[in-house]
C-alpha positions as MATLAB code, in Angstrom:
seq = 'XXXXXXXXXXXXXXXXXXXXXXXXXXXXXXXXXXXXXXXXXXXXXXXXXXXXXXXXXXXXXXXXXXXXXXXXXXXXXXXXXXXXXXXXXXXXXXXXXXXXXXXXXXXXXXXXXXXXXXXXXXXXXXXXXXXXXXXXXXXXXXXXXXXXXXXXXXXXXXXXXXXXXXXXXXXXXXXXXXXXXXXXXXXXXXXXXXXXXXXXXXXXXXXXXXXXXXXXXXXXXXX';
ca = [
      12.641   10.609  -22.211;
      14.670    9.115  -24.709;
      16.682    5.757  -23.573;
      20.338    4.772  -24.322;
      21.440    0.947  -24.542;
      24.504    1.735  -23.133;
      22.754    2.726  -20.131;
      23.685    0.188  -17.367;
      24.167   -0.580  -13.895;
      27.254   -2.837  -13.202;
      24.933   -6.085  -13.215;
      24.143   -5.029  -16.724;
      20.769   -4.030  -15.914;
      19.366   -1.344  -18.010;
      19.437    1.924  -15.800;
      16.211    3.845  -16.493;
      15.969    7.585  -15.561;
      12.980    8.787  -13.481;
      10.205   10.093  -15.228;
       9.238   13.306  -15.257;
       6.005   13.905  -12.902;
       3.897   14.063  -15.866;
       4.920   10.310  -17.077;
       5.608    8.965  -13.571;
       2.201    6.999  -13.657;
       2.162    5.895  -17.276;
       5.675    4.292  -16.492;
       4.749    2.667  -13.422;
       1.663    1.232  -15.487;
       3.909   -0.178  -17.715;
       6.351   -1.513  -14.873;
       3.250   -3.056  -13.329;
       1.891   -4.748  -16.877;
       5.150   -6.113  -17.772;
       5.743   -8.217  -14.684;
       2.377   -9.740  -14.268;
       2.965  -10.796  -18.359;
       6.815  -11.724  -17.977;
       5.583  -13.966  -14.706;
       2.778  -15.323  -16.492;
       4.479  -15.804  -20.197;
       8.093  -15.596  -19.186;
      10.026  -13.705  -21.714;
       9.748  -15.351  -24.609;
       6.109  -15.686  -25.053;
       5.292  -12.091  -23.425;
       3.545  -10.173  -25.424;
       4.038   -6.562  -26.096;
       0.855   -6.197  -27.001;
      -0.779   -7.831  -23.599;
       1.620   -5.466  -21.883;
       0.113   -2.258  -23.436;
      -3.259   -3.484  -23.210;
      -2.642   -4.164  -19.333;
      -0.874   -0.928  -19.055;
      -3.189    1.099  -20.840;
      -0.060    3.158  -22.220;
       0.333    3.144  -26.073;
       3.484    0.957  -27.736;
       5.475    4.038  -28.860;
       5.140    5.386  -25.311;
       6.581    1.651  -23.821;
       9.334    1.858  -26.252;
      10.174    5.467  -25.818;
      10.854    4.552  -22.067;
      12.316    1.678  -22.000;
      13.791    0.770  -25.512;
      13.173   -2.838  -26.044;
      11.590   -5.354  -24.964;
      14.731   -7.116  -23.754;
      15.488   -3.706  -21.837;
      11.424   -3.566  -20.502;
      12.277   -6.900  -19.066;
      15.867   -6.924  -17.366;
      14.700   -3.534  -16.220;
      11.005   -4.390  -14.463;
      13.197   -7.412  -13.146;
      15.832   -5.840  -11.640;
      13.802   -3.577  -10.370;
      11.960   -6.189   -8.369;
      14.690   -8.640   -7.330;
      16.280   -6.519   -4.570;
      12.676   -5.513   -3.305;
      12.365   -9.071   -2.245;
      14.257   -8.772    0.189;
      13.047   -6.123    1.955;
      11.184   -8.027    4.687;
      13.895   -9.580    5.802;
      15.944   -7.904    9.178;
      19.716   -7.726    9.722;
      20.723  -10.458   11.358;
      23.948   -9.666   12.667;
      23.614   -8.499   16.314;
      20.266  -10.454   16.956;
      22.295  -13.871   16.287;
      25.770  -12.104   17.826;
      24.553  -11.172   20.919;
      21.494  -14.222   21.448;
      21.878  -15.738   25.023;
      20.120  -18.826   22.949;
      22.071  -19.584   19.758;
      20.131  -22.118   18.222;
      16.857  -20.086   19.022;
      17.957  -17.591   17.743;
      19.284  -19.081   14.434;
      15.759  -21.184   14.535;
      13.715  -18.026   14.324;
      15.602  -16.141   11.853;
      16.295  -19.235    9.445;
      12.197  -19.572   10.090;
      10.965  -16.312    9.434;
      14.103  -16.117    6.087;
      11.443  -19.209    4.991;
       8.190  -17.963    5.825;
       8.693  -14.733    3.470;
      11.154  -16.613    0.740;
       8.204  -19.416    0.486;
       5.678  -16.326   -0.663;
       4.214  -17.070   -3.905;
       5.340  -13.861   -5.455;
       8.742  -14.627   -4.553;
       8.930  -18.115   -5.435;
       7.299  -17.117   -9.233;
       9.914  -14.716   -9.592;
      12.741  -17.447   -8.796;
      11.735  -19.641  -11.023;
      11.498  -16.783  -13.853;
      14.516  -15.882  -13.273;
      15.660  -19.664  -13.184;
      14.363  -20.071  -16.311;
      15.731  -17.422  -18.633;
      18.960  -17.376  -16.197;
      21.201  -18.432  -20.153;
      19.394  -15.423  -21.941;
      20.030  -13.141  -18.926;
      23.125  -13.780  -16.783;
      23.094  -10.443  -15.192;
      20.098  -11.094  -13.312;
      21.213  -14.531  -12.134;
      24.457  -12.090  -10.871;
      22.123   -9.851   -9.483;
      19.870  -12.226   -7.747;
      23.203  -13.555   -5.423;
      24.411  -10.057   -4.938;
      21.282   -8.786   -3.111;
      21.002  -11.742   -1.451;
      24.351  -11.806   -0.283;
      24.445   -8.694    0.820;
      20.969   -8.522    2.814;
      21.067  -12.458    3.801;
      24.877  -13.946    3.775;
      26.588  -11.187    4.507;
      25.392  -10.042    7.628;
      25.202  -13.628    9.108;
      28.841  -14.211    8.069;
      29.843  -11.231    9.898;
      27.592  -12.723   13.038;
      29.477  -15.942   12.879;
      33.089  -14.566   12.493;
      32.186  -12.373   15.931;
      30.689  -15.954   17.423;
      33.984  -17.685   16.094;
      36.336  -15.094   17.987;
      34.563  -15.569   21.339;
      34.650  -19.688   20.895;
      30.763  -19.693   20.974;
      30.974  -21.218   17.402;
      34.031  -23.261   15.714;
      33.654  -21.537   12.037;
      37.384  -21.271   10.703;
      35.440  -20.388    7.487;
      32.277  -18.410    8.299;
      31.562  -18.055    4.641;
      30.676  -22.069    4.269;
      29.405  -22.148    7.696;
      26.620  -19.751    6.739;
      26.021  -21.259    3.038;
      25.550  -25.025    4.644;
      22.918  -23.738    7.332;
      20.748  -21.728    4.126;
      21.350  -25.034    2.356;
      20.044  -27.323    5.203;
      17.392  -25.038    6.315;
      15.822  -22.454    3.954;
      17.355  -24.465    1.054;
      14.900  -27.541    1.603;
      11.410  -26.322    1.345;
      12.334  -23.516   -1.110;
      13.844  -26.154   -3.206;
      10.720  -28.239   -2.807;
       8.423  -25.184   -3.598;
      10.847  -24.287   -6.978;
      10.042  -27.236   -8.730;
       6.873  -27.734   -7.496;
       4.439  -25.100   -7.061;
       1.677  -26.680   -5.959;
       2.857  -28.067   -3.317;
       1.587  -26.893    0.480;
       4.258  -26.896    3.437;
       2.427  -27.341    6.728;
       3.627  -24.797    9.443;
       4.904  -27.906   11.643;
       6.628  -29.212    8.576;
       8.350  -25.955    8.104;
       9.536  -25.819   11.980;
      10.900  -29.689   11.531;
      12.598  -29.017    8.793;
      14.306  -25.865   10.260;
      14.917  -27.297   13.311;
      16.184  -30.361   12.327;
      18.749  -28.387   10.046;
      19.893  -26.004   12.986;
      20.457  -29.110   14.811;
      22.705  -30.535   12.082;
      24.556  -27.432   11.643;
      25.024  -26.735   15.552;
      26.310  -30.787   15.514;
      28.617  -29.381   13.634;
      30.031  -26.270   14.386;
      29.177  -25.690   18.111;
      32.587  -26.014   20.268;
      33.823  -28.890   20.688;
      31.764  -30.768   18.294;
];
């Protein structure tokens, strides 16, 4: 199926029509080819070549459905970045409704770790990270989806929490961007820049509870 540049979502990420049967599998060989090279190379030094020798589909077929490499790459990656959240559970009426508030936000800024920690995740971060100047729209793209399936919901939890005076968050927006930052933000910031480096579970639950703590100290009432 021929592809048109113009063909975008509004991230500016190349919107790729499904396949007909027939070509379903030879495009979701190529889609598997071209992230393991883009994660391994980046995008610069992927090959096309190692990406049709992965895929086993010929070059004119790569190009035919996807274009470009540039387009192959913003669209395999966009494709991916809002699957990695899909692990992670709503959070609004678990944390709204907890008899146990800092339990509650324990747990969910634990397990929000546990699955943004995963090596696949963390290599696509820092892919992203890195090529973040050539490809804006996936930087815009990477806070939308989180946003919406992380922030989002929590900030809705909080304004509810606010309203009843079980929280004092004038501005649940910050509120919930300061407890990511002083929970979820430290190890994965730890793990960005360096790779190799092995959180123990009970390092993971000090850290998390230490920055629940600090963000109950404060915005619990009368703090």
């Amino acid at each position: 199926m021929a592809v048109s540049k113009d063909d975008v979502d509004a991230y500016g990420i190349p919107v790729i029509p499904d396949p007909a049967d027939a070509a379903s599998r030879k495009r979701q060989a190529i889609i598997d080819a071209a992230l393991t090279e883009f994660l391994a190379e980046g995008y610069s030094a992927a090959s096309m070549d190692a990406i049709t020798t992965r895929s086993g589909v010929s070059k004119a077929t790569i190009y035919k459905h996807f274009g470009s490499k540039e387009r192959l790459f913003l669209a395999v990656i966009g494709g991916v970045l809002p699957k990695t959240y899909a692990d992670l559970e709503p959070t609004h009426s678990s944390v709204a409704a907890a008899p146990d508030l800092r339990s509650a936000l324990v747990k969910l800024t634990t397990d929000w770790a546990r699955i943004l920690l995963r090596p696949d995740i963390m290599s696509l971060r820092r892919l992203v990270i890195g090529e973040i100047d050539r490809f804006p729209q996936l930087g815009r793209l990477w806070y939308r989806v989180s946003y919406d399936m992380n922030n989002g919901p929590l900030i809705e939890a909080f304004t509810e929490l606010d309203a009843r005076g079980e929280l004092d968050a004038p501005d649940p927006r910050l509120a919930v961007q300061q407890l990511v930052a002083v929970t979820v933000g430290v190890p994965q910031l730890v793990r960005t820049f360096s790779p190799e480096a092995e959180i123990e579970e009970a390092e993971l639950e000090r850290v998390i509870s230490s920055g629940v703590d600090l963000f109950l100290a404060r915005y619990a009432p009368g703090a």
